[in-house]
C-alpha positions in Angstrom: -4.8 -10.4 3.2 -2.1 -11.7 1.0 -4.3 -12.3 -1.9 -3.4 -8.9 -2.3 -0.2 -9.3 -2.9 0.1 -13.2 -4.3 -2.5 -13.0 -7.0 -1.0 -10.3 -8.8 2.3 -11.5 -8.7 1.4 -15.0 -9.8 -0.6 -12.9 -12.6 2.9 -11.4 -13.9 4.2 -14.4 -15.7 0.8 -14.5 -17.6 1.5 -10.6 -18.3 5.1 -10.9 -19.2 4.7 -13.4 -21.5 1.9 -11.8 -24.3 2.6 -8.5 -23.4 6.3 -7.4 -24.5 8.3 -5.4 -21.7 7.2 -1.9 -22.6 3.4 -2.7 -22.6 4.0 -4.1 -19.5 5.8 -1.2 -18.0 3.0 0.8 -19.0 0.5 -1.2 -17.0 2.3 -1.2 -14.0 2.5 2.3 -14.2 -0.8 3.3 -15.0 -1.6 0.9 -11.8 0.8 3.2 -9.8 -1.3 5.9 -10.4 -4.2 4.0 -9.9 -2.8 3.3 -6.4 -1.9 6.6 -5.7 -5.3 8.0 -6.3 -7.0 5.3 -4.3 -4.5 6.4 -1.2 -5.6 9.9 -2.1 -9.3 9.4 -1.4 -8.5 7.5 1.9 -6.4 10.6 3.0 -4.9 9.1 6.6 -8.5 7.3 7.4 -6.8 4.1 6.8 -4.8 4.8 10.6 -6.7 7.7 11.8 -10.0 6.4 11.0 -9.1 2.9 12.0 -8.1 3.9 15.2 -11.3 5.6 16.8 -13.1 3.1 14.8 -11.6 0.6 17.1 -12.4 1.9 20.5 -15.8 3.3 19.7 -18.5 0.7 21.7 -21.8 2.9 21.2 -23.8 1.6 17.8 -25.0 5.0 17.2 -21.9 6.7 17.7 -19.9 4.4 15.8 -22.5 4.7 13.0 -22.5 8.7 13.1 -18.7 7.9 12.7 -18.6 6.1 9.8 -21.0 9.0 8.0 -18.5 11.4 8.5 -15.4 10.1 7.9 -17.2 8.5 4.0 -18.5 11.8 3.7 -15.1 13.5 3.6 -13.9 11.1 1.4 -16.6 11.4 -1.2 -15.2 14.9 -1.5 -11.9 13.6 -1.7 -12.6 11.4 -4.1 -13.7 13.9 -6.5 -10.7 15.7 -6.2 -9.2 12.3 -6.9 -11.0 12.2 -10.5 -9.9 16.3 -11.1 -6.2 14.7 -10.6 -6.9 12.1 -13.1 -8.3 14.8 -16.1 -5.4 16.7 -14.9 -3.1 14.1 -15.9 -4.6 12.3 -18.5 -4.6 16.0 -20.4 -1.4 17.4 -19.3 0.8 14.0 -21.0 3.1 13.9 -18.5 3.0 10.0 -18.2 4.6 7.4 -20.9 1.4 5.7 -21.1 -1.5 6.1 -23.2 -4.6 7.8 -21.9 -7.0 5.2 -22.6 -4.5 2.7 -20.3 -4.5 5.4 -17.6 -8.1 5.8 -17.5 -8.9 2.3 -17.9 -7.1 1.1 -15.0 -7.8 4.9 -12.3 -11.0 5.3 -13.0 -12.7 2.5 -11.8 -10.1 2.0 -9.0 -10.3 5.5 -7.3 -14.7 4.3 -7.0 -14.4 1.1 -6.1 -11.8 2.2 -3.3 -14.3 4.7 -1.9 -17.2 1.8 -1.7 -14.2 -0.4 0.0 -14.1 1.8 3.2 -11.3 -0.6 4.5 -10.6 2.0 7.2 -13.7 0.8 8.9 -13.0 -3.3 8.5 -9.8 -2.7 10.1 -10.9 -1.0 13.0 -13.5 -2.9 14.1 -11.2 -6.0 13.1 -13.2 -7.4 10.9 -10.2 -9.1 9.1 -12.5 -12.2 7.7 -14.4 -10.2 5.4 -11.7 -7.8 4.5 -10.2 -11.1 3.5 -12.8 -12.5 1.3 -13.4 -9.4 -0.6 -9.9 -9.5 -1.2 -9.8 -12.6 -2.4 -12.7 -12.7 -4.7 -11.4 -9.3 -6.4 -8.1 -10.2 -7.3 -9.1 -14.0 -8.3 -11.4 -12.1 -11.1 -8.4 -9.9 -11.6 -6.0 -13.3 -12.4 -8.7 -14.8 -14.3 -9.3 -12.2 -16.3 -5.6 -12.0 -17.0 -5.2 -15.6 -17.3 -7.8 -16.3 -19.9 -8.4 -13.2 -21.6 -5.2 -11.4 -21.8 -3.7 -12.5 -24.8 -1.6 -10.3 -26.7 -0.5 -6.5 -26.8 -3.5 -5.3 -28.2 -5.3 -6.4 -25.3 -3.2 -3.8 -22.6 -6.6 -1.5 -22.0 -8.1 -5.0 -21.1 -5.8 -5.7 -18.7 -6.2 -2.3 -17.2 -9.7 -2.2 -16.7 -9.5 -5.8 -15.1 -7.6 -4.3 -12.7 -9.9 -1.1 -12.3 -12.9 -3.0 -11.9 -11.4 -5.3 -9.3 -11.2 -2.9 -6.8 -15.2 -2.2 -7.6 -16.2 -5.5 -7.3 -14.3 -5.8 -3.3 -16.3 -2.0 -2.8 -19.5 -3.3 -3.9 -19.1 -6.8 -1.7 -18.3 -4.5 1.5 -21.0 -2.5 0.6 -23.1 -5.4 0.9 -22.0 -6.6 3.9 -22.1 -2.6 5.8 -25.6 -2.8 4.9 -26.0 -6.2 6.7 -24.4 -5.1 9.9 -26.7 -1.9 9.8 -24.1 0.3 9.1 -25.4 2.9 6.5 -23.7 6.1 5.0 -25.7 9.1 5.1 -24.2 12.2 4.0 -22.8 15.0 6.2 -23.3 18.7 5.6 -21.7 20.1 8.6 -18.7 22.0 7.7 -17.2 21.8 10.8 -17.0 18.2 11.0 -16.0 17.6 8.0 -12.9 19.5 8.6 -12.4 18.1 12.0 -12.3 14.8 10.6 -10.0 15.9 7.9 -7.9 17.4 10.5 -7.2 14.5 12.0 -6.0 12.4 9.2 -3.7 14.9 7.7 -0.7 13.7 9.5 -1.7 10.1 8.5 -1.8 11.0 5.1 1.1 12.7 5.0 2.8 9.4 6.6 1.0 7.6 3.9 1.8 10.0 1.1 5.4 10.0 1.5 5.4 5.9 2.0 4.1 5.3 -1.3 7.2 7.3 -3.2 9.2 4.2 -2.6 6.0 2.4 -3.5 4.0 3.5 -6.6 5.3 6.9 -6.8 8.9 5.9 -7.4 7.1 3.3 -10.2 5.8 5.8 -11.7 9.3 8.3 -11.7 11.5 5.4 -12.7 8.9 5.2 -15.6 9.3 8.2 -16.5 13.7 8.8 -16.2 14.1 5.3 -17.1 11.9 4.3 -19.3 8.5 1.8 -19.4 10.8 -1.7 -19.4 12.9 -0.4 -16.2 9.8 0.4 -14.4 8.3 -3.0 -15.2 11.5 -4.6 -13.5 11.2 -2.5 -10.4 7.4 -3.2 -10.2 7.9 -6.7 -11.0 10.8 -7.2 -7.8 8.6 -5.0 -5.5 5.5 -7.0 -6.1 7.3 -10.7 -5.3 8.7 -8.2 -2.1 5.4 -7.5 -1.1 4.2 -11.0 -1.9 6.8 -12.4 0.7 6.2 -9.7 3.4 2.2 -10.5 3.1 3.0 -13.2 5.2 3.2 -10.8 8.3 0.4 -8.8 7.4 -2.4 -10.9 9.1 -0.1 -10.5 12.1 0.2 -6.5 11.9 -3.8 -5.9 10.6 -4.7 -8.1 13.9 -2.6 -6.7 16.4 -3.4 -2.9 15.0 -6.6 -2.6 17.4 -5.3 -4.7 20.1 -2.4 -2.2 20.5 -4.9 0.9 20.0 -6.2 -0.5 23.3 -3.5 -1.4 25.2 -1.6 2.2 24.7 -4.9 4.0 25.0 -5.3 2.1 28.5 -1.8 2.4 29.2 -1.5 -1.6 29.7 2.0 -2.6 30.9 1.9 -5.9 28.8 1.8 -4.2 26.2 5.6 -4.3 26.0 5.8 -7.8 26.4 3.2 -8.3 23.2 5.7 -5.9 21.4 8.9 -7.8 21.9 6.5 -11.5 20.8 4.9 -9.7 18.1 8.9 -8.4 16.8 10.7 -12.3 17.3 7.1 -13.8 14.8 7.7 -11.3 12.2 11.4 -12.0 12.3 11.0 -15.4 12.2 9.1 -14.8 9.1 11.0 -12.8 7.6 14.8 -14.0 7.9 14.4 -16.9 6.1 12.1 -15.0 3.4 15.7 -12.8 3.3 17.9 -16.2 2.3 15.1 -17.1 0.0 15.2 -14.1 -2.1 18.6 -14.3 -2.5 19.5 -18.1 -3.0 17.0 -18.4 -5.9 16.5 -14.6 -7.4 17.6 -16.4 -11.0 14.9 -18.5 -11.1 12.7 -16.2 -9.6 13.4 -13.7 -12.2 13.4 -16.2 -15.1 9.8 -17.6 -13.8 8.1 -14.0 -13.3 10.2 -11.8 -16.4 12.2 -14.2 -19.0 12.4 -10.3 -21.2 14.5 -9.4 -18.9 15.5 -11.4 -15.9 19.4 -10.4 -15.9 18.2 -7.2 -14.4 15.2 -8.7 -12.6 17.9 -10.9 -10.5 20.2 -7.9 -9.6 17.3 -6.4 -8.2 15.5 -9.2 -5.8 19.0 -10.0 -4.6 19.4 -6.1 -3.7 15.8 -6.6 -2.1 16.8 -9.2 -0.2 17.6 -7.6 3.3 14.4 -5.4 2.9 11.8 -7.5 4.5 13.8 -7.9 8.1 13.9 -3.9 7.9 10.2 -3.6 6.4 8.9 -5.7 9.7 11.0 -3.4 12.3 9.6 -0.1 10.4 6.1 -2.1 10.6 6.3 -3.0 14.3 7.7 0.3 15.7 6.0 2.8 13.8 2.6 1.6 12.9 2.1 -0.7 15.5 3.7 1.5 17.9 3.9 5.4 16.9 0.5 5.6 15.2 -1.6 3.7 18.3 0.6 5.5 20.6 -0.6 9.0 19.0 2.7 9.9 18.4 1.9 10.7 14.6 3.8 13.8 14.6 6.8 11.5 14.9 5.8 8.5 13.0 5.8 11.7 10.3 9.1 12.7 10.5 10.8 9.3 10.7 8.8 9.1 7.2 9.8 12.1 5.5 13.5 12.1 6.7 14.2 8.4 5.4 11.9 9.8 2.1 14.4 12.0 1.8 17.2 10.0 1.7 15.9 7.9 -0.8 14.6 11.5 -3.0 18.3 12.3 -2.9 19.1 8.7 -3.6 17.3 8.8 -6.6 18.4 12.0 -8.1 22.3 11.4 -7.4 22.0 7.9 -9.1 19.9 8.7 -11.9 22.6 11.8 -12.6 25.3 9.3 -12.3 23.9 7.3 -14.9 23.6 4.4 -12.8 20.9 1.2 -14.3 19.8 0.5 -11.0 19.2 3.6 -9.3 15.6 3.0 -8.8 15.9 0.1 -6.5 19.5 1.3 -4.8 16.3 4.2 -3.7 13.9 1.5 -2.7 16.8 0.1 -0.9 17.9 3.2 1.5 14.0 4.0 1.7 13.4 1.1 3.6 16.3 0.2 5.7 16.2 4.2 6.7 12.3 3.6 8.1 13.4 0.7 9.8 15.7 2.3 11.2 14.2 5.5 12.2 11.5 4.4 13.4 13.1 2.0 15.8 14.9 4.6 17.1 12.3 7.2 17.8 9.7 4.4 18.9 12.5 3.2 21.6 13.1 7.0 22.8 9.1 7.8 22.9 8.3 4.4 24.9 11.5 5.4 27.2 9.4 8.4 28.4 6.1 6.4 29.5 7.5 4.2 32.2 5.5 0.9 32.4 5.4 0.5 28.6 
C-alpha cells in the first residue's frame, strides 16, 4: 500500500521541475478535489462496509452485501459528478476548469469500480496492493516521460484521473474471478439502511480530510496556488513516511473486527504490540524529517524549498501522533463500534485546527496552513487516546 503514497511523491521532482510553482499548485489542488469526491462516493463504506464485510462467512450473503452497499454508491457517485458541474460552473477554485475536470472526473469513476471497502474487509491486501501499484506506476510514467512543460498541466491531470480507472477496472477484473458480481438494488429500504450505517463513518472521514485535501484546497484559495503546492508537497513526503505503517494497520483492521466482536481478551495484548511496531517506525521517521528537511525540500521543490523546509521540520512530530490517532481510534473505536465517539474525537480536534486556520490566516501568518495541519493531528492523537483508554476501561477483559 505505499505505492500510494511513494510514487506520487517520487513523481513531484519531475512535476516541480517543468511545471513552475503555480501550475503546480493548481494540480495539487485540482487532485484535492479529486480526492474529496472519490471519499464522497465511498461515504463511510471504507470502515462501515469493511467491517461486516469482514465477519460475513455465507458466499451468498456476503455477495447480497456487496450489491447493496455498490448500489448506494452508484447513487452517490452521481451526486459526486452534480458537485463537480457545481464547481466547475460556480469558479470558486483558482484552477482552470479543464484542470479540474481533467483530473475529478475520471477519478470519482474509477473510485466507484475500486470498491476498496470490500478488499479490505475480506483482507485481501495482495491485490489491493497490485492494483495500487500498477495505477500509480502508469501515473509516474506518464509524468516522467510525457510531462514536459506548462502547457502540458491538463495532461498531468488526466494521468492522474485515469489512474484511479485503471486500479477500478483491474479490481473489477478480479470481483468477477472470485464470483463476486454487482447487481443493482431497488429496494428503498435497504438502500437507506446501508446508508445509515455509514453516515457516522463518513462524517469521521469527511472531517479527516480537512487537514488532508480540504485544507489543500482552502490554503489554495487564502494563500494562493504556490503556498498550496508547498503544503501538498510536505504532506505527501508525510504520508510517504507514515505508509510504512499502513500494511500494519490495513492487516490488523479485520483481525481486531474479530477480536472486539468476540470480546477476545488478547486483544489488549495485540494492541499494546501493534502501538511499540508503529512507534518503532515512526520515531526514527520523526528524526529523519527533521535532520535532512533542506535536502528534502531542495530534492522534491528547488522553487521554493526555504518554505518547503520550515514546513517538514514543523511536520516532524506528526507521524508519532498520526500512529496513536491510527491505533486507538481506527483500530480501536471503529471495530469496537464506538463510532459515535471515534466522531467526536474527529470533529473536536477539526475544530481546533478550523479555528487554527482562521486566527493564523487573520494574523497574517506564512505558515498558517501547516501550524493547522500541525494541531489537527497531534489533537486526534491525542483525543483519541484518551477516549479509546476511557471506552476500553468500561469492558473489563479488554
Amino acid at each position: 500500500m505505499g505505492s500510494n503514497y511513494l510514487l506520487p511523491l517520487a513523481a513531484i521532482p519531475f512535476l516541480t521541475r517543468t511545471l513552475s510553482s503555480e501550475a503546480f499548485g493548481q494540480l495539487v489542488i485540482a487532485q484535492a478535489v479529486a480526492v474529496i469526491l472519490c471519499q464522497l462516493v465511498d461515504f463511510g463504506f471504507i470502515l462501515a462496509g469493511s467491517r461486516k464485510a469482514a465477519i460475513i462467512d455465507n458466499k451468498v450473503e456476503l455477495s447480497s452485501f456487496f450489491s447493496v452497499v455498490q448500489s448506494a454508491r452508484f447513487l452517490l457517485l452521481l451526486l459526486s459528478l452534480l458537485v463537480l458541474a457545481i464547481l466547475a460552473v460556480s469558479s470558486i477554485l483558482p484552477i482552470p476548469l479543464l484542470v479540474l475536470v481533467a483530473a475529478a472526473l475520471p477519478a470519482v469513476v474509477g473510485n466507484y469500480l475500486q470498491a476498496v471497502w470490500f478488499f479490505q474487509g475480506r483482507a485481501l491486501f495482495g491485490w489491493l496492493a497490485l492494483t495500487n501499484f500498477l495505477s500509480k506506476v502508469f501515473y509516474f510514467l506518464l509524468v516522467v516521460f510525457f510531462v514536459t512543460k506548462d502547457s502540458d498541466l491538463v495532461l498531468a491531470s488526466l494521468g492522474f484521473g485515469f489512474s484511479y480507472v485503471i486500479g477500478g477496472s483491474a479490481l473489477c477484473c478480479i470481483l468477477f474471478s472470485m464470483g463476486i458480481r454487482w447487481r443493482p438494488v431497488l429496494e428503498k429500504d435497504r438502500i437507506l439502511d446501508i446508508l445509515r450505517d455509514g453516515a457516522r463513518s463518513f462524517l469521521s472521514l469527511a472531517f479527516l480530510s480537512l487537514h488532508m485535501q480540504v485544507l489543500v484546497a482552502a490554503v489554495g484559495v487564502v494563500g494562493g496556488t504556490s503556498a498550496a503546492g508547498v503544503l501538498s508537497t510536505a504532506d505527501k513526503f508525510l504520508r510517504g513516511i507514515a505508509a510504512a505503517t499502513s500494511p500494519i494497520a490495513s492487516a490488523l483492521f479485520p483481525t481486531f473486527s474479530r477480536m472486539y466482536a468476540s470480546a477476545d481478551p488478547a486483544v489488549g495484548s495485540l494492541r499494546r504490540k501493534a502501538l511499540g511496531l508503529m512507534l518503532l517506525i515512526a520515531i526514527p521517521s520523526c528524526l529523519f524529517l527533521f535532520l535532512f528537511s533542506e535536502y528534502i525540500s531542495y530534492l522534491l521543490f528547488p522553487e521554493q524549498s526555504r518554505g518547503l523546509t520550515v514546513v517538514i521540520r514543523m511536520f516532524s512530530i506528526v507521524p508519532v501522533f498520526a500512529c496513536i490517532g491510527v491505533l486507538y481510534g481506527g483500530l480501536t473505536l471503529v471495530p469496537s463500534g464506538y463510532d459515535g465517539v471515534y466522531l467526536r474525537a474527529i470533529f473536536f480536534a477539526e475544530l481546533g485546527g478550523v479555528l487554527t486556520f482562521i486566527l493564523l490566516a487573520l494574523w497574517g501568518d506564512e505558515f498558517f496552513g501547516a501550524w493547522t495541519l500541525v494541531v489537527t493531528e497531534v489533537s486526534l492523537g491525542m483525543g483519541m487516546f484518551l477516549l479509546a483508554t476511557v471506552k476500553l476501561r468500561e469492558k473489563r477483559g479488554l
